[in-house]
N, C-alpha and C positions, 0 to 999 in steps of 0.2 A: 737318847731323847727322852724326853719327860713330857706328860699330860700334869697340867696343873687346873686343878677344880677349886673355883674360890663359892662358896654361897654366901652372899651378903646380903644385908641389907639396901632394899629398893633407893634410898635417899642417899646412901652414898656409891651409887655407881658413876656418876657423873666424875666424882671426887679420884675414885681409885683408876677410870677411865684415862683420864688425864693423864696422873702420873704415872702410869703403863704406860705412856706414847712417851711421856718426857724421858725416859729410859729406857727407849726406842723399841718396845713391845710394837710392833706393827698387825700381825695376825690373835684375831681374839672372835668369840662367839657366845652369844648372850643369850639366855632363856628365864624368860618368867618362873617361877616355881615355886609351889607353896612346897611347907615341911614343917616342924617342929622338932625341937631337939630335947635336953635335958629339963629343959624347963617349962617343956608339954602347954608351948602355946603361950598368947601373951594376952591377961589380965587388962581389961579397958572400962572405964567408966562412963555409960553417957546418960545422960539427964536424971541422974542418980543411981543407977542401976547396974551393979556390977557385971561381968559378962566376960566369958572366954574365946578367943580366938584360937579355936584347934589346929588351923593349918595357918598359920598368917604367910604373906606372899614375902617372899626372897629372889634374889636375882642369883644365879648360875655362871659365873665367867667358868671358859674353858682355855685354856692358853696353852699350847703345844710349844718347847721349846729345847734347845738344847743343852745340855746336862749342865754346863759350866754357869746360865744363867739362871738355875733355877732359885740360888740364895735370894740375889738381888730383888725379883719377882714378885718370890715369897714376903722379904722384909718390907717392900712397896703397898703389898695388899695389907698385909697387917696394919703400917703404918696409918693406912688410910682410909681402911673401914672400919676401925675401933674407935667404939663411943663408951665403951666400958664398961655397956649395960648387959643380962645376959640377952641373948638373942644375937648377938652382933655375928655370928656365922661358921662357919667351917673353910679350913683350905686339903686338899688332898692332892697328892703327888703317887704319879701312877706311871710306871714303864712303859715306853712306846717300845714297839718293837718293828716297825717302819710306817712310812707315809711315800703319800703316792700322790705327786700331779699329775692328774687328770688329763688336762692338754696335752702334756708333752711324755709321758709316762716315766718322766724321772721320777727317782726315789733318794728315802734317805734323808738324812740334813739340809742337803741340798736345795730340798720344796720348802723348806723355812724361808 
């Protein structure tokens, strides 16, 4: 099993949301989140007056899944939170090493 960490942009969650269900991702978990990356914030202009954005907000998908689906997922998120501008996000792929329903105390792949 694989954790998949997407941080995207707030405007296109709706967008990548989607096509995670149309690909039959059913389990997912959302968090607000600021951060900045490489390009230390995002540059804004209002009423003439340039201005930095140190932490600007990002949204956090977390997507738990099995090893065989992780390409699909991945090329899904890519596809659809890229605007090509910098800021567009981060994805990270992390080892599970089990899960546990709760209810029923099954483990494994199985709680997928």
């Amino acid at each position: 099993m694989k954790r998949i960490e997407a941080i995207i942009r707030p405007m296109k969650l709706d967008e990548v949301k989607i096509a995670l269900g149309e690909i039959g991702v059913r389990g997912i978990s959302v968090q607000d989140v600021r951060g900045t990356g490489r390009q230390g914030g995002q540059r804004e202009r209002f009423r003439g007056a340039d201005y930095i954005i140190d932490l600007p907000l990002k949204v956090k998908l977390e997507i738990i899944v099995r090893d065989e689906e992780v390409d699909e997922i991945v090329e899904t998120i890519l596809r659809h939170a890229h605007t090509g501008e910098p800021g567009d996000g981060k994805i990270f792929i992390l080892p599970m090493s089990d899960a546990i329903r709760i209810r029923t105390s099954e483990s494994g792949e199985d709680v997928l």
